[in-house]
Structures are given as C-alpha cells and as structure tokens.
C-alpha positions in Angstrom: -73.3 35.9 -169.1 -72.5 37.8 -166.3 -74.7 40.7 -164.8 -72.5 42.2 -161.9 -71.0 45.7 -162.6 -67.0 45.6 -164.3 -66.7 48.4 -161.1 -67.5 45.9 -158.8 -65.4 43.2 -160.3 -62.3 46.1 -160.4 -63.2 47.1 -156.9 -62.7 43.6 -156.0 -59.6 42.5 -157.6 -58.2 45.8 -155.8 -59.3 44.9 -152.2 -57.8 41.2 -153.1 -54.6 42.5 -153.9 -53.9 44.1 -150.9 -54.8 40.8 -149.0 -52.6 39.1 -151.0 -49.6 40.6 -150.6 -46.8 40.4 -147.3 -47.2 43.2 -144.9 -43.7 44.2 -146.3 -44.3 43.8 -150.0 -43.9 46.8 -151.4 -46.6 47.8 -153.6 -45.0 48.3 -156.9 -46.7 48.0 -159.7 -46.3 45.3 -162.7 -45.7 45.6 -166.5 -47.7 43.3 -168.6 -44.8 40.5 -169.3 -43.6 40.5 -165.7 -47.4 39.9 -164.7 -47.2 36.8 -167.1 -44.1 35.9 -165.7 -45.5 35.6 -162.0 -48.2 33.7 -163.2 -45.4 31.2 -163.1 -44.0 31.3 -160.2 -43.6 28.4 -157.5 -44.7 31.7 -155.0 -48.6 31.6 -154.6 -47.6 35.4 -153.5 -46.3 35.9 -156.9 -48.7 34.1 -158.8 -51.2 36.5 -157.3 -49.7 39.2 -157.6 -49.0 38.1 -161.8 -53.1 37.7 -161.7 -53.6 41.1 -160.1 -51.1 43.1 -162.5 -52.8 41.6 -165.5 -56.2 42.2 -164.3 -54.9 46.0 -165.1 -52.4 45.3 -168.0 -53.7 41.4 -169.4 -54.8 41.5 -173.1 -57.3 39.4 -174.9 -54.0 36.7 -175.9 -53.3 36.6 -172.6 -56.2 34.7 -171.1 -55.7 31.3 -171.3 -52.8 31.8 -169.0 -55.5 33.1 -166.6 -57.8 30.5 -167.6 -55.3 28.4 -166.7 -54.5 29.9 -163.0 -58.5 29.2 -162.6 -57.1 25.6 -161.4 -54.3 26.9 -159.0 -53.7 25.4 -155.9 -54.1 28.3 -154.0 -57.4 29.4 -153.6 -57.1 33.2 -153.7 -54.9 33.6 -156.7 -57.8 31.3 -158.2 -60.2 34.1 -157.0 -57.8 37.0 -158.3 -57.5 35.1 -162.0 -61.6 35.0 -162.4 -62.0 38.7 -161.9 -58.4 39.0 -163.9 -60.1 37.4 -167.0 -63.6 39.5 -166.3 -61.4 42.5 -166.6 -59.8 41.6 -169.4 -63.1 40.8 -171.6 -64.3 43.9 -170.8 -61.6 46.0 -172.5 -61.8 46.8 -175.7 -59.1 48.6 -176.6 -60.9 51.5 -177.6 -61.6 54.2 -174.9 -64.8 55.8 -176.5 -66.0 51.9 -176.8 -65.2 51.4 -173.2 -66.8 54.5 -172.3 -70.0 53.4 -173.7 -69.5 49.9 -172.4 -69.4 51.2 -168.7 -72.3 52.9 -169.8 -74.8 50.3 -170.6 -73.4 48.0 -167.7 -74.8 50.6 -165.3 -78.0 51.1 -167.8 -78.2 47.5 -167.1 -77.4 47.5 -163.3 -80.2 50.3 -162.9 -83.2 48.3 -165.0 -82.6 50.5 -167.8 -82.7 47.3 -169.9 -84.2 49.2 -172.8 -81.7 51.8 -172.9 -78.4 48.9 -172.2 -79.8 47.0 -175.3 -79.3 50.2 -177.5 -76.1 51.2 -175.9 -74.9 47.3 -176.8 -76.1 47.4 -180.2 -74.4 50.6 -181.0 -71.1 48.8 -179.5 -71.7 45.9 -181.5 -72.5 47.7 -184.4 -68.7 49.6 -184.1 -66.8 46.8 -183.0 -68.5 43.6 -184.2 -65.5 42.1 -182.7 -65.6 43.0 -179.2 -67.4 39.2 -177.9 -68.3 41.2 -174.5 -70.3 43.3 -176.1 -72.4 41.1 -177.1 -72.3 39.2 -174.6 -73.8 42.2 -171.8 -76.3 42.1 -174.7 -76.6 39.0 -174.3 -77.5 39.5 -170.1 -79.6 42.3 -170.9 -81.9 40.3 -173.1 -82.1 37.6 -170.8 -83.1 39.8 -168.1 -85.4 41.0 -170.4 -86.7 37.9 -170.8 -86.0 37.3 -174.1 -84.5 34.4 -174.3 -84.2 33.3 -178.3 -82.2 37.4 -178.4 -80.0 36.1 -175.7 -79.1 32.6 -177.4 -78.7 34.4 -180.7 -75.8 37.0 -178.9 -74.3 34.1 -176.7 -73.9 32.3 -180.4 -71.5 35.3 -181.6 -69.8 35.5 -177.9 -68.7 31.9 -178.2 -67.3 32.3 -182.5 -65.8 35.2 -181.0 -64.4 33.8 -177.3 -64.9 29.9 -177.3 -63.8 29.7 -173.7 -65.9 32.7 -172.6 -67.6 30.4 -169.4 -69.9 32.9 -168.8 -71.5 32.8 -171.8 -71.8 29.2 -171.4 -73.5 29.3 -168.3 -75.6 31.9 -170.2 -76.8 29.4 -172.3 -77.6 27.1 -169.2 -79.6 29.2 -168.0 -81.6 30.4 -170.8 -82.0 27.2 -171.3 -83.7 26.5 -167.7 -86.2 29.5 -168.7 -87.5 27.5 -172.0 -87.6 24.0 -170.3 -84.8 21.9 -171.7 -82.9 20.8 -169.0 -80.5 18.4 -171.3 -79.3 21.2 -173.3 -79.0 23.4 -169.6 -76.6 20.7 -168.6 -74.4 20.2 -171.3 -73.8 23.9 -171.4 -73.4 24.2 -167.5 -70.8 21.1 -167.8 -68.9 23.0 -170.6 -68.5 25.9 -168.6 -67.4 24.0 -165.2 -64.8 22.4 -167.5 -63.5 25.6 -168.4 -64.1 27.0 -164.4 -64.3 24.9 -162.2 -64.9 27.8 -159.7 -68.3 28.2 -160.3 -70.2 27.0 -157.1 -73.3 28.5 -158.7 -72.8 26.4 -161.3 -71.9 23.4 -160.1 -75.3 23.4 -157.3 -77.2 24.0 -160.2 -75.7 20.6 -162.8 -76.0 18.6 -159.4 -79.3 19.3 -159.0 -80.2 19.1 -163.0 -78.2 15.7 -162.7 -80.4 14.6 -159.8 -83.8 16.3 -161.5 -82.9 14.4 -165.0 -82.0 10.5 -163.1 -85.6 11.0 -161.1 -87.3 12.1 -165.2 -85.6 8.8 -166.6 -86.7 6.4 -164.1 -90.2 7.7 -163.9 -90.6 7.2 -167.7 -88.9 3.2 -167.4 
C-alpha cells in the first residue's frame, strides 16, 4: 500500500539520477538489458545508474533484481532501486490502462476517494492482472476506512506480486486500525524482510515489539 503520487516517485528517481552521476558522465540514456547489466557492476555509479535506466525501461520480470539492489551497500542506489521497483508496478503495459491509473492516483491524492475506487475497479475489471491496480484500491479503501475492502484487494495484490512490500505493510496497518497487533507484526516483519529500507516500518514493529512484551507480562 502506498499512497504517494507515481509523479512524485518519477520526479524523484529523476532528481536522484542527476546526483548520482560524475559531473562528467555523460547523460546517455540506457536500454533495458544494459540497465540490468549495471545493476551488476562493482561501480556504485553504475549500479545506480542500472537502477535509474530501469526505473524508465524495468519490466515486471525484472524486479527481483531490484529487489535485490534494496540491500546494496551504497545507500543511494538502495534509494534509486525502491522508487525503480514503484515505477515498475505501476506500468501496466497498456497505455489507456495507465492513463486511467494516473487518473485515480490523483483522484486519490485529491480525496476523491469515491471517484479513485471506481476508476480502480474499472482497471481491475480490464486487467484483473495488473496487482497495482488493486493494490491503489487497496489504499483507497483504507483511506476510506474500510478496512475488510482493503484486506480483501491486498489478498489479490499478494497472489498476483508475493513480494509486493507495500502491500504487506498495507496489511500491517489495516491491521493496527482493527486491533490485532500480532497479525500487524507478522505482516510488518514480512515486509522488512523483503525492504529493509523501510524506517517507517521498522519504528513501527519496534514499537509493536515493545507494546506486545509490556501485554504479555501484564497478563503473567
């Protein structure tokens, strides 16, 4: 679950790219295979430079290479793979599906929760396949406050993307809302072991692990 705009995210891979690169790089641009490629390099330059090429070019089969870059050593290409693999979820493949999925994230980003519900359904309806689709549905419930809606959609984001962590922290928090902090846990553990980048996360299963030691030994 993830409720930030995919403009945003773009915008921010961007601005990252240019940081990332030497003064004299030049700033050519890089196919899909050479992006992978980078991703491999013993250059944390390259590497970022592999994230930032397939956060424009990446397809769906290529994200657990970026999953894996989540655990690079270098902090930035790290930050480059995250919003690499946000970009990638959010493609379709489809233009008129991507057009209305831009469409119902701003729906969403504007309160129009009622209206980013129906533009989600009608995406899920034409490409059942598509997990972020139901995933953003999945947000928009939640900030609906429907929370059994939003578990039902994070169910079909996770047949469809089993690593997808931010339906996973989805569930977490949902799970907060209805009181059942062991299940909020679990699901905020599974997602840290997929991202350990999550500093959001991770504050909030320190202080469920603090919250649920203090429950036990009240009730010894």
């Amino acid at each position: 679950m993830e409720c930030s705009s995919l403009s945003i995210r773009i915008s921010l891979v961007l601005a990252l790219a240019v940081r990332a690169l030497p003064a004299t790089a030049a700033p050519t641009e890089l196919t899909r295979l050479e992006a992978l490629a980078s991703l491999k390099s013993p250059d944390a330059g390259e590497r970022r430079r592999g994230a930032v090429g397939l956060a424009s070019e990446g397809r769906m089969e290529d994200t657990p290479a970026l999953i894996a870059t989540l655990r690079d050593d270098d902090a930035l290409v790290r930050t480059i793979a995250e919003q690499a693999v946000w970009a990638v979820w959010s493609r379709s493949g489809d233009t008129q599906i991507d057009d209305l999925f831009k469409q119902g994230v701003a729906q969403m980003s504007g309160g129009r929760l009622n209206e980013a519900i129906e533009t989600f359904t009608q995406i899920i309806e034409t490409r059942p396949d598509f997990a972020e689709g139901w995933n953003k549905r999945a947000t928009a419930y939640f900030l609906a406050g429907d929370y059994r809606r939003s578990l039902a959609d994070c169910d079909e984001v996770i047949k469809r993307n089993p690593q997808h962590f931010g339906a996973l922290s989805g569930y977490g928090q949902i799970y907060l809302q209805l009181d059942e902090p062991d299940k909020a846990l679990e699901y905020l553990r599974r997602a840290l072991a997929i991202n350990p980048n999550l500093q959001g996360v991770e504050g909030m299963v320190e202080r469920l692990e603090s919250f649920i030691a203090q429950r036990r030994q009240r009730s010894i």
